[in-house]
N, C-alpha and C positions, 0 to 999 in steps of 0.2 A: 706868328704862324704857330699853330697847332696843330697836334696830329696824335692819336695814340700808337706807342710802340706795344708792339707783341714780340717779347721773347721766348725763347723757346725751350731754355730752362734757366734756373736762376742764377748760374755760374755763368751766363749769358751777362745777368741784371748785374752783379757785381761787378765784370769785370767792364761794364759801361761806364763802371761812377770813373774809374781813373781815364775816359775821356772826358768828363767834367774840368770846370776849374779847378777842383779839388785834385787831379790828377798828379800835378807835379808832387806836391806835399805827401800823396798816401807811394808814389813811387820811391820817395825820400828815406821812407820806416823801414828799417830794419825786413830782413826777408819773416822774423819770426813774428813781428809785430802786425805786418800786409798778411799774413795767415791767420792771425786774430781776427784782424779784421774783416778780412772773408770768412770765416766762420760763424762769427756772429751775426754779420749782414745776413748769410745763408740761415740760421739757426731764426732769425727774424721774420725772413720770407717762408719758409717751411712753416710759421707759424698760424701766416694769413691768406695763403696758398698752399692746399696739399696736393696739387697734383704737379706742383714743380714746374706749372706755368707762370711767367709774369707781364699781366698786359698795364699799363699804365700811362697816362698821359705827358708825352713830352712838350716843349716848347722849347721854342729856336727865337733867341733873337739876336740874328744876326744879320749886319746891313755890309753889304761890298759897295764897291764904287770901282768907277773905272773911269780915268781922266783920257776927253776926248783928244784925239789927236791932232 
């Protein structure tokens, strides 16, 4: 499934990635190191976005199941 997200500003977009896989690992770094790295993720999107919107294409894959009864 596919679908574009529209966030609404970029401190939106950053704080998405730590619902990513990547999530546990960038929650693991240091308080001054996850400030790094929002910085520069921010200082990257400021780059290719200046109005401090970010719309982009997400994709879901993910499958449930549910055992009948």
């Amino acid at each position: 499934m596919s679908a574009h997200l529209a966030l609404k500003s970029h401190a939106y977009c950053v704080e998405s990635a730590y619902a990513t896989p990547i999530g546990p690992k960038l929650r693991g770094l240091s308080d001054e190191k996850q400030a790094s790295f929002r910085q520069a993720t921010t200082d990257q999107l400021n780059a290719i976005s200046k109005d401090g919107k970010t719309i982009g294409r997400m994709v879901s894959n993910i499958v449930s199941a549910e055992k009948p009864a």
